[in-house]
C-alpha positions as CSV (number, residue, x, y, z in Angstrom):
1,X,44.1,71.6,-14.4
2,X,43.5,69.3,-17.5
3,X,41.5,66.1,-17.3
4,X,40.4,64.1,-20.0
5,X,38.8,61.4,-20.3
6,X,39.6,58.2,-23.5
7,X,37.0,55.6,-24.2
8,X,35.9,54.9,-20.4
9,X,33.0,55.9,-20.5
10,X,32.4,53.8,-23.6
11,X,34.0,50.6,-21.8
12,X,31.9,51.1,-18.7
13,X,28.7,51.3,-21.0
14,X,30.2,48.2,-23.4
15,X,30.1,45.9,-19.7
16,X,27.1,46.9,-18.2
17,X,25.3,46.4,-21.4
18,X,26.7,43.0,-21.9
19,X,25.6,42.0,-18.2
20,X,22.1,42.9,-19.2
21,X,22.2,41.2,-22.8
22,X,23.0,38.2,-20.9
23,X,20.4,38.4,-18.3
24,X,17.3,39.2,-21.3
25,X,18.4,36.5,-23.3
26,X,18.5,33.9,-19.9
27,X,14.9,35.6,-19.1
28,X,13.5,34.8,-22.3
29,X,15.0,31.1,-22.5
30,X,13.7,31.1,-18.9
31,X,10.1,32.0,-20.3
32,X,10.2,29.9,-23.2
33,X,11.2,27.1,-20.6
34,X,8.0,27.9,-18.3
35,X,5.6,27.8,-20.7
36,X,6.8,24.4,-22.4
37,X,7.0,22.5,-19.5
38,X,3.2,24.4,-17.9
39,X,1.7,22.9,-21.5
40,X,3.3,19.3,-20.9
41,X,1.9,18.8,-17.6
42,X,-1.0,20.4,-18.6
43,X,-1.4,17.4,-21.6
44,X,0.3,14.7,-19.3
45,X,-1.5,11.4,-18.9
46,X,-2.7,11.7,-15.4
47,X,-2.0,7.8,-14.9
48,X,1.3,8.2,-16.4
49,X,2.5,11.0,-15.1
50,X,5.9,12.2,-16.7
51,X,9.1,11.9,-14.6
52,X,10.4,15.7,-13.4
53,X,13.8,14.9,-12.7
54,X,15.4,16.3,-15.7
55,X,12.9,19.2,-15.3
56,X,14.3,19.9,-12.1
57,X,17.9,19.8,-13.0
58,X,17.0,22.1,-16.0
59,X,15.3,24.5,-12.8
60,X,18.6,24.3,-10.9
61,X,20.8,24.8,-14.2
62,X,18.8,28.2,-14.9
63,X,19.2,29.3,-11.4
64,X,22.9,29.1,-11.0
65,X,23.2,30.6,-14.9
66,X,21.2,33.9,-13.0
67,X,23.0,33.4,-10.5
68,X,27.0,34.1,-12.3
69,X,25.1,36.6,-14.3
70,X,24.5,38.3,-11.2
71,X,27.8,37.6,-9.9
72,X,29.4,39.5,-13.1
73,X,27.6,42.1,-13.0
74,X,28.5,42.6,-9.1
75,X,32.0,42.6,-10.4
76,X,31.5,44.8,-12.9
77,X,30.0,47.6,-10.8
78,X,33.4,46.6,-8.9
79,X,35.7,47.2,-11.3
80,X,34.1,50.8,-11.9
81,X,34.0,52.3,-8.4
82,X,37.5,51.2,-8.3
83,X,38.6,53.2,-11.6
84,X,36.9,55.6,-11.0
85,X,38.7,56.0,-7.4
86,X,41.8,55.5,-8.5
87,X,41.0,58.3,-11.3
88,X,40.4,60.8,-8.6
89,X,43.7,60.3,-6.9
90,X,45.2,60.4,-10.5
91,X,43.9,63.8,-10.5
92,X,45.2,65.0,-7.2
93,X,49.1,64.6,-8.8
94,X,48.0,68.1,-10.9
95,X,50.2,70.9,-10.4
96,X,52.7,68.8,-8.4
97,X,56.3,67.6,-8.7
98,X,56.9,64.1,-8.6
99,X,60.7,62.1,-8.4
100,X,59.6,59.5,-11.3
101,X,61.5,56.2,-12.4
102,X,63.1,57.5,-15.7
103,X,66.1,58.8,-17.7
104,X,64.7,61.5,-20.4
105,X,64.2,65.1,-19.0
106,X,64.2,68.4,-21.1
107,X,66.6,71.0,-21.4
108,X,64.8,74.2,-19.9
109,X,66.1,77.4,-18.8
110,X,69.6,76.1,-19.5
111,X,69.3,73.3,-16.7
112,X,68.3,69.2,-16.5
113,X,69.0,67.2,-13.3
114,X,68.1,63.9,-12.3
115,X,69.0,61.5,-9.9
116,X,70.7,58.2,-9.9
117,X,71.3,55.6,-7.0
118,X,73.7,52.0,-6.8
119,X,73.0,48.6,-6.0
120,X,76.8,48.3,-4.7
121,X,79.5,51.0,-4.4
122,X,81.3,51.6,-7.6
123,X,84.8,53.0,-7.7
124,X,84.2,54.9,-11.0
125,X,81.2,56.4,-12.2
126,X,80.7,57.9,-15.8
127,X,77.6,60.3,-16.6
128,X,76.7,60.6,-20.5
129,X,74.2,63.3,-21.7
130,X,72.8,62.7,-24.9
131,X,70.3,64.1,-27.5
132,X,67.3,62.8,-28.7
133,X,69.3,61.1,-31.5
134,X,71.1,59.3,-29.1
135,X,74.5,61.3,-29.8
136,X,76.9,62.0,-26.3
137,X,76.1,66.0,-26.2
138,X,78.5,65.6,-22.7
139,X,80.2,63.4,-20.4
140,X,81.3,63.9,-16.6
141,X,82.3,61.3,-13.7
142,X,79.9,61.3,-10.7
143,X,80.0,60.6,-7.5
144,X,80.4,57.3,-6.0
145,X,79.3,57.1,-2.5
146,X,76.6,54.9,-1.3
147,X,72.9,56.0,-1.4
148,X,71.4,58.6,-4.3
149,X,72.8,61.6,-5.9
150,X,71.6,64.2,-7.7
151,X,73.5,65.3,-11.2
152,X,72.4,69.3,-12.7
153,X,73.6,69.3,-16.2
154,X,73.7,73.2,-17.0
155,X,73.3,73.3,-20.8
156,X,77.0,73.4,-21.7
157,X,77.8,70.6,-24.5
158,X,81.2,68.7,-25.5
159,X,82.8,72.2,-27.0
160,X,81.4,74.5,-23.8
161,X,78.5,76.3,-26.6
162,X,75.0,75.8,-25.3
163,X,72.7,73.1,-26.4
164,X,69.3,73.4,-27.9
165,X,66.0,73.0,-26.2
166,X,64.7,70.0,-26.5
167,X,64.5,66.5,-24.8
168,X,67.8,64.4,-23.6
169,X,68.7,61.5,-21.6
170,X,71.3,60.5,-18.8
171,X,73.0,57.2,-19.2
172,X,75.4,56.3,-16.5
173,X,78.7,53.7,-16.4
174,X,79.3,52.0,-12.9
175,X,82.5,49.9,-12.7
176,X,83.5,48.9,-9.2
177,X,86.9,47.8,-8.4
178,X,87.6,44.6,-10.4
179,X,86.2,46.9,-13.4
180,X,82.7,44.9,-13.1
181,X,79.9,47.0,-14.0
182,X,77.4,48.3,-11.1
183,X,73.5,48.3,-11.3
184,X,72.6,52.0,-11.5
185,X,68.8,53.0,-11.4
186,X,68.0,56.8,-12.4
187,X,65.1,59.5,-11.8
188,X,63.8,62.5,-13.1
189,X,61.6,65.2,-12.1
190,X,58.2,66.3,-13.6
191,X,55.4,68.7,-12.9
192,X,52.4,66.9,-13.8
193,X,50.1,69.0,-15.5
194,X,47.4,66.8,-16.9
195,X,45.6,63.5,-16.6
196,X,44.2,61.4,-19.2
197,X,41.1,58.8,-18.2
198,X,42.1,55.1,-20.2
199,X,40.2,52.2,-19.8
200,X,43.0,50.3,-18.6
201,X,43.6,53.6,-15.8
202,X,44.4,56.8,-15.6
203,X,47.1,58.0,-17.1
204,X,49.5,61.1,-15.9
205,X,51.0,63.7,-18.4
206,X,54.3,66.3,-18.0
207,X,53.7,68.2,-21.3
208,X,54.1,65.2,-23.6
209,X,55.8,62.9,-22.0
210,X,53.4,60.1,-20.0
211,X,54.4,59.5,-16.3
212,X,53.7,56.0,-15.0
213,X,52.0,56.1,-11.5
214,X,53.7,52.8,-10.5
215,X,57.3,54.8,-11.2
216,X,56.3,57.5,-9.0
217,X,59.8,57.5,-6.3
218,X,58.4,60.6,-4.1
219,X,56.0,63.5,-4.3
220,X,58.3,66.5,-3.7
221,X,54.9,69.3,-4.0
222,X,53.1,72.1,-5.8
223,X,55.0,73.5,-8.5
């Protein structure tokens, strides 16, 4: 299991430290604001007394600035019980496979398969296979029935030799029968093997390659 954890412990210090900035710097206005307004009185004519209205707006004006300082910092403390759940789940994808939004998957043990679905029912369907310079390694038709399919490439290139390791990507041609081109969506599956802890999240890892959570299709297990 690998967890680690990128500037979040940083940004949760960064906000509570400006919430309490904020709330010195009102106390000390607030102070300031006590003590000028104690020495007036305390030096006001007594048979002209000085008129307290704008005193007492300046009273109401402090209390609602506590008052939204209070309310961000509720907000705050908000935000980080929630990122800090949601990092916990993160971490219970560890060790698991996941079907994942996506079109790259590596070539390991001679094998890659991913899925691929329709929006509509093509009549012809074209699968491409192609390197990590973008260059058609192989090229099959697929299947064209509603509903998804699965598609194992095993290795084998244009010339029937065996292609390196390394990372490649489906890409797949939909025509239905007045030769329009059909919306094709295709998936890949990944152990997930580490977590990283963002700011913005947390994020999940399958060797290098970074797995969105929101991509996620199905969680097929333990690897």
């Amino acid at each position: 299991m690998t967890v680690s954890t990128v500037n979040q412990t940083t940004a949760s210090t960064s906000a509570a430290t400006s919430s309490a900035t904020s709330l010195a710097k009102l106390s000390e206005n607030y102070t300031a604001f006590l003590k000028l307004l104690t020495a007036q009185l305390q030096n006001q004519d007594p048979l002209k007394p000085m008129d307290t209205k704008d005193f007492t707006q300046q009273l109401v004006q402090f209390a609602g600035v506590e008052q939204s300082i209070a309310v961000n910092k509720n907000l705050e403390n908000l935000i980080t019980l929630q990122t800090a759940s949601q990092n916990a789940a993160a971490t219970s994808y560890i060790g698991r496979t996941v079907e994942s939004i996506g079109d790259k998957q590596p070539l390991k043990d001679g094998k890659a398969t991913w899925g691929y679905a329709f929006d509509g029912t093509p009549s012809t369907v074209q699968i491409f296979i192609k390197d990590k310079d973008g260059t058609v390694v192989y090229q099959t038709t697929g299947e064209t029935g509603a509903g998804g399919h699965s598609f194992e490439w095993n290795g084998k290139d244009l010339n029937g030799l065996d292609a390196p390791a390394g990372d490649y990507t489906i890409s797949i041609s939909a025509k239905d029968a007045a030769n329009n081109n059909v919306k094709t969506s295709t998936s890949v599956n990944l152990v997930i093997d580490a977590v990283e802890m963002h700011t913005e999240g947390a994020v999940l890892l399958s060797g290098k390659q970074i797995v969105n959570i929101n991509d996620i299709i199905r969680i097929k297990g333990v690897a």
